[in-house]
N, C-alpha and C positions, 0 to 999 in steps of 0.2 A: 906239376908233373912234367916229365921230360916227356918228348918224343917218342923216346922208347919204350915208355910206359913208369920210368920208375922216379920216385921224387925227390926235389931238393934235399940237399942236408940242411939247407934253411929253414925247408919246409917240416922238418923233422924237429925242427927247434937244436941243432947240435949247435952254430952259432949266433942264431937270430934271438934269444930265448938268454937272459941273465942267468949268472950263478944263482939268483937268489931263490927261486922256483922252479922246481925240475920241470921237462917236458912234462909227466905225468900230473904234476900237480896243474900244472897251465890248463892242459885241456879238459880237466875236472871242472876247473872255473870256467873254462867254457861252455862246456854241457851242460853248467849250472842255470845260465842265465836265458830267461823265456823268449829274446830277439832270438832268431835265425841267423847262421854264421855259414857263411861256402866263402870257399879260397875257391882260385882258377890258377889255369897257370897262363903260358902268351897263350896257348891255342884254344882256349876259352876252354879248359875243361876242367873238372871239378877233382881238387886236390885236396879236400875239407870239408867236411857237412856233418854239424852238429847236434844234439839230438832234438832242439826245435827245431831246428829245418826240417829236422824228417817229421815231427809232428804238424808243420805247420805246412808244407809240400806235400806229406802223405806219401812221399819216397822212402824206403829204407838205405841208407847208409852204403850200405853193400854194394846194394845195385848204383847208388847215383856215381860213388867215386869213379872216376874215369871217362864218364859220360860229358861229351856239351853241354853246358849251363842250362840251354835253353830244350836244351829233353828233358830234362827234371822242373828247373824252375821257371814253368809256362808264362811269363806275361803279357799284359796286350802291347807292348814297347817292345818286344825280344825283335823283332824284326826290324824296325826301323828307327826307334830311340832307346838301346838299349844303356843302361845306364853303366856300367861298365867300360862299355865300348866306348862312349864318350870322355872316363875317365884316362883311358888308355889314352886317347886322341887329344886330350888337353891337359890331360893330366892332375884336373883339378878334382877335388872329389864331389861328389853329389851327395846332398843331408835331406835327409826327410823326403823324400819325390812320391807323393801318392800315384799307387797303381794296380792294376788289376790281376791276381793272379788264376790260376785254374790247376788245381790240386791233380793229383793220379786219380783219387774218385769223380773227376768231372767238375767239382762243385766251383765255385769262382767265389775267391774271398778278395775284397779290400784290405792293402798292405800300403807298407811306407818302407823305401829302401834309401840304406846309405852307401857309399862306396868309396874304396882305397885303393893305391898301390903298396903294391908289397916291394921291395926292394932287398935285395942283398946286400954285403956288407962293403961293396964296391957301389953302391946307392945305383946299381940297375935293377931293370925292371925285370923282374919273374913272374907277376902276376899281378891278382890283381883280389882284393876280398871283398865281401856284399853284405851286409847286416840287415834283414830285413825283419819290421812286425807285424803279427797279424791286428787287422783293425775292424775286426768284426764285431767286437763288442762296442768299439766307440761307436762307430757308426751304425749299431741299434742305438745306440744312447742319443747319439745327435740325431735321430729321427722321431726316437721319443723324444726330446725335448721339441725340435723342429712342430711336431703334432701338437704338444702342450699348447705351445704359444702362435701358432701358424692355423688360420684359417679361412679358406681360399685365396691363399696367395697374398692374402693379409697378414701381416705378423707385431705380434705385440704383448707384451708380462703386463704390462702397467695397468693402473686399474682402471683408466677410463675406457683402453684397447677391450680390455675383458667383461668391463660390462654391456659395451656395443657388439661384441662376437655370441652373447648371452642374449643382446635381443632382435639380432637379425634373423633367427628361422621365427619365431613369431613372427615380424614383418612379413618377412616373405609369403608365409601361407596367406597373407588378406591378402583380397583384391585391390588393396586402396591404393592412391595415389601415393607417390614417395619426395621429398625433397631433403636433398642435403647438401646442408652447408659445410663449407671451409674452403681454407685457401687454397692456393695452385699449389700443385705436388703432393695433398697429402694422400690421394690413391679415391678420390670419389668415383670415380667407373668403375673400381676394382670391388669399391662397395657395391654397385651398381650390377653388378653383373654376380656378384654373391647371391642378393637379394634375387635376380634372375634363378642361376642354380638350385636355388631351392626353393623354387616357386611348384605350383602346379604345372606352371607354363614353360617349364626348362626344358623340353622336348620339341616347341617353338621357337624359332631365332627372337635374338637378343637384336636392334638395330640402334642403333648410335651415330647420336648428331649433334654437331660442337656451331652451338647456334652461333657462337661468337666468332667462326673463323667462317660464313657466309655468308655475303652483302644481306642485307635485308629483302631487296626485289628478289635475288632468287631463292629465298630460303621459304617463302611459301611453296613454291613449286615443287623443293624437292622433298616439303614436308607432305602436301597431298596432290603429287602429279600433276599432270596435266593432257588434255585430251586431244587430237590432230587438230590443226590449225587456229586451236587458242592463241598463238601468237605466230608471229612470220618464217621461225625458224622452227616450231612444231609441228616436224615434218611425222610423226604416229605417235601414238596414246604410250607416255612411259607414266609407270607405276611410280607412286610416291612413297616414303619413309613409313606410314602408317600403313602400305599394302603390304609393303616390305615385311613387316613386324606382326601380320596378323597370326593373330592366336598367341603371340608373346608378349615382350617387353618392347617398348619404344624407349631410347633414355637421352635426352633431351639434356646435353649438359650446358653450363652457359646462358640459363634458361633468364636469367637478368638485362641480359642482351638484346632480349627480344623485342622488337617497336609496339606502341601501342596497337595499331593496328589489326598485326598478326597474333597480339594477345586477346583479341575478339574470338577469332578463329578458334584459338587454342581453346579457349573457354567452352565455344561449343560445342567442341567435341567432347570435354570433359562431362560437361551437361547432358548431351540430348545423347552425346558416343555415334555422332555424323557426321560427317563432309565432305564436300563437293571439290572433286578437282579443277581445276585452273580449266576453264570452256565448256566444263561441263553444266548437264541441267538434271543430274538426276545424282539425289545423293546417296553417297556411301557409305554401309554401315562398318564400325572399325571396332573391332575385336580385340583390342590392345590395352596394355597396363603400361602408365606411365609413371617414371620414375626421372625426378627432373634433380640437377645442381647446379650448381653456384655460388660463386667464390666473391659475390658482391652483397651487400646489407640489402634485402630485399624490403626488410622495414622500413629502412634508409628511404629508397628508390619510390615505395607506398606511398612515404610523407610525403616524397616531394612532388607528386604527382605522376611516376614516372613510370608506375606497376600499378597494375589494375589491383585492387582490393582485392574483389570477390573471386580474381582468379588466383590469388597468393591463398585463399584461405580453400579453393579446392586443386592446391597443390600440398599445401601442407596438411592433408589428412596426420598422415605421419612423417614429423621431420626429424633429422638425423644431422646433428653436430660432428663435425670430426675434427679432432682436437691438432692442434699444430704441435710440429718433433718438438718445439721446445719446451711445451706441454706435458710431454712424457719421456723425460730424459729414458727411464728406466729402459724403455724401448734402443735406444742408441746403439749398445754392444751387441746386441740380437742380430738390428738390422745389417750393423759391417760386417758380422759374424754371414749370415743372409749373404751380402751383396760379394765380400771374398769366394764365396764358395760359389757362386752363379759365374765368377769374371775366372776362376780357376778355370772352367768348363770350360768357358767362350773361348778364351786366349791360351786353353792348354798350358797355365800355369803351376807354379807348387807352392802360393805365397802362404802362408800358415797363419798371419794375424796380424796384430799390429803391437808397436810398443808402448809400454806404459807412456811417456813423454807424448807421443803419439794419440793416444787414447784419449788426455787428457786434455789436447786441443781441439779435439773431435766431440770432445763432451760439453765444452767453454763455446763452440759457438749456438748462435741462435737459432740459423736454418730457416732465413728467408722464403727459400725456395722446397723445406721439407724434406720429404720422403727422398724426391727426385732431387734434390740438390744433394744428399748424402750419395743417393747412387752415384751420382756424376763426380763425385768427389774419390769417390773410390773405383770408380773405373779410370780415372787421372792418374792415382796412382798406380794401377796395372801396366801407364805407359810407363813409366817412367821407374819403379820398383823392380830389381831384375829376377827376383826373389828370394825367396826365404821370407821375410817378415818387413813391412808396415814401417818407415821411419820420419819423424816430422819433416826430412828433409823431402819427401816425396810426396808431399799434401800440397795442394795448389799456395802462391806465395799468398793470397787474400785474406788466408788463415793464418799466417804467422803476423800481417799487418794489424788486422784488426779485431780485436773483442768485444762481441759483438753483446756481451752480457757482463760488463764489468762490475758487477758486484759480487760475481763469482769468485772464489781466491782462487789463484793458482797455486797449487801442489808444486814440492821438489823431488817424493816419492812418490812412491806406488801405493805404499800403504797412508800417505797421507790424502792421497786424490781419491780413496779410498773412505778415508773420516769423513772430507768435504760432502760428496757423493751422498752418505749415508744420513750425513748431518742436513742438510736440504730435501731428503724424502721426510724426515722423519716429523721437518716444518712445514713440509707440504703436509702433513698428515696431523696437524696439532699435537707433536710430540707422542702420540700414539701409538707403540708398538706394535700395535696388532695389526690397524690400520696398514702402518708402512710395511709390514712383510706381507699380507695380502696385493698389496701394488705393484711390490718386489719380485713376486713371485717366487719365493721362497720361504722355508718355515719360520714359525715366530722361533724354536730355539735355537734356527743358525743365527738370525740376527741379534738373538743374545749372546750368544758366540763373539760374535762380529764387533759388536757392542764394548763386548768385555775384555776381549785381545784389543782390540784401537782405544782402549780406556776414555770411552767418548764420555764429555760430562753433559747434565742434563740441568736447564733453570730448575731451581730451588722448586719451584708450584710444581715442576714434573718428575721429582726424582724422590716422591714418597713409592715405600715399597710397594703400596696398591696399586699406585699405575704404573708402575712397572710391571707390575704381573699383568694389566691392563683388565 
């Protein structure tokens, strides 16, 4: 739109627009299509608006033509990142940019906008165009799914993930003591403070204490206080970890850590539920459920003298395994899926996913470090990724060195990392259909689906048509 109010003949389609399609058909095909379409011209005002836009802005047509972009199409960017205005200024366009918009009825829907210039036939610039779609449906869909597989801040399809999310409200409701095992990184406090959540006692604080990152001599002290001038520098009575925690949880992680000593202590209070702080003479009674972990073989540490017996066996009322990532590949895509969209937030990014090639080395290694070595892996490529999507060139170099599970084959497609993929659930699962798409978390007839487009074959003992029907 000019100045004066009236529009290009560019914009009219008289020479921007081929012999092969009249104007009128052109904009038919546009009207057609369910993305959102506005032209601007240089002074940001709307020269174009097609009939999702007006369903999807809740504008009519009429009224927008003519108007600022940003009176009709509300976003939380219009002020200060608008995406337009940046293409104007660099000239480059923008794909996909999650954003927030706010309709003429008020409502605020989730969108993804693209942007263009528009040029004349002298290649300046007249304007500038915006594709945007509504993403109100994905985004029930990704929270339905996020819900499926997401439980407190846990997330996990596979089948060891869902039968432990199956029996922590049971846990929770006892009283008893708790321990669980597994390595560093795979989210043990995260269980920890689940099993909190859903306790009786979730209305009580949670306290938390990493026996292994406190010297020994002060880790009694800070587990039941201490009282004025019990030592030289205990200048008044401070509260310990179990006063801290009464009426809730205590969660003791690291709990392998701990000297024989202080496992006397701990015992007693498990026993009698008493202790006496550090100069003190009168004992105190402790209100607390403990829930202890540990990333070391505490059988190990029993045999060799190293862990009291009788207090491994009223720790482990109920014990709790939690399986390492390599354990549960199926979990993998969930969790980048999970950690993209948490480093979107953080760092105001628009990265959308990752690539097949990508994927594929992401799924090949081992995952020393887990849960938390994945996040750190892909918060790495946040620095370095400038967006849009995921490429093996932006994964730390460790991963392209070393394979960390070489019996794995590596794929050269998508659909063949794909066969691999399915072909290793299905021998995690003794060839059992049922089995594997319950792991999968998906129906048994997509993966017949799946099965039957990747023409996967099956050993002779498994590919009668009974077990296949399973």
């Amino acid at each position: 739109m000019t100045k004066g109010g009236g529009s290009h003949p560019e914009m009219r389609g008289e020479s921007v627009f081929t012999n092969d399609l009249s104007v009128k058909e052109l904009l038919t095909i546009i009207d057609s299509i369910s993305d959102g379409v506005l032209a601007i011209d240089r002074e940001m005002r709307i020269t174009f608006f097609n009939k999702a836009a007006e369903k999807i802005t809740g504008s009519v047509k009429g009224k927008a033509i003519g108007r600022h972009c940003w009176e009709v199409f509300r976003t939380d960017v219009c002020e200060k990142d608008c995406p337009l205005r940046q293409t104007f200024k660099t000239g480059n366009p923008i794909i996909n940019k999650y954003i927030c918009s706010t309709r003429a009825d008020g409502k605020r829907i989730p969108i993804s906008v693209s942007t263009a210039l528009l040029r004349d036939n002298h290649e300046s610039v007249i304007g500038g165009v915006e594709t945007f779609r509504d993403l109100t449906q994905v985004e029930a869909l990704r929270k339905t799914l996020e819900s499926s597989y997401t439980f407190y801040d846990m997330i996990g399809r596979s089948k060891s993930m869902k039968a432990l999310f199956e029996l922590l409200p049971t846990i929770a409701q006892s009283e008893s003591t708790v321990l669980i095992e597994g390595e560093s990184g795979t989210g043990k406090e995260l269980l920890a403070r689940a099993i909190h959540d859903l306790s009786r006692r979730r209305k009580k604080p949670m306290v938390a204490v990493n026996c292994g990152a406190i010297p020994d001599t002060l880790l009694e002290s800070e587990l039941f206080g201490y009282k004025a001038g019990a030592f030289t520098d205990a200048k008044k009575d401070k509260l310990g970890r179990f006063a801290l925690a009464e009426g809730g949880t205590l969660f003791l992680d690291e709990i392998g850590d701990v000297s024989p000593a202080l496992q006397v202590r701990l015992l007693r209070v498990l026993q009698d539920h008493i202790y006496e702080p550090l100069g003190g003479t009168k004992p105190e009674r402790a209100d607390v459920r403990i829930i202890t972990a540990t990333n070391r073989n505490l059988v190990e540490l029993m045999n060799a003298g190293k862990f009291r017996q009788d207090l491994y066996y009223r720790l482990n009322v109920f014990g709790i395994k939690v399986p390492p990532l390599r354990d549960r590949q199926s979990d993998i895509p969930l969790l980048i899926d999970h950690f993209i969209g948490k480093f979107n937030h953080l760092r105001n990014k628009d990265i959308s996913g990752v690539t097949p090639p990508a994927l594929r080395i992401l799924m090949n290694h081992s995952y020393p470090g887990n849960v938390r070595e994945l996040e750190n892996i892909i918060e790495h490529t946040f620095v370095i990724c400038p967006g849009g999507i995921i490429r093996p060139e932006h994964l730390p170099a460790y991963l392209h060195e070393v394979r960390s599970i070489p019996a794995v084959e590596i794929a050269d497609t998508f659909e063949e990392m794909e066969s691999l993929f399915l072909i290793a659930a299905l021998k995690r699962n003794n060839w059992s259909r049922r089995d594997t798409a319950r792991e999968l978390g998906i129906n048994l007839s997509t993966l017949y689906r799946k099965i039957k487009k990747l023409g996967l074959k099956f050993p002779r003992s498994n590919s009668k048509p009974s077990d296949v029907a399973d």
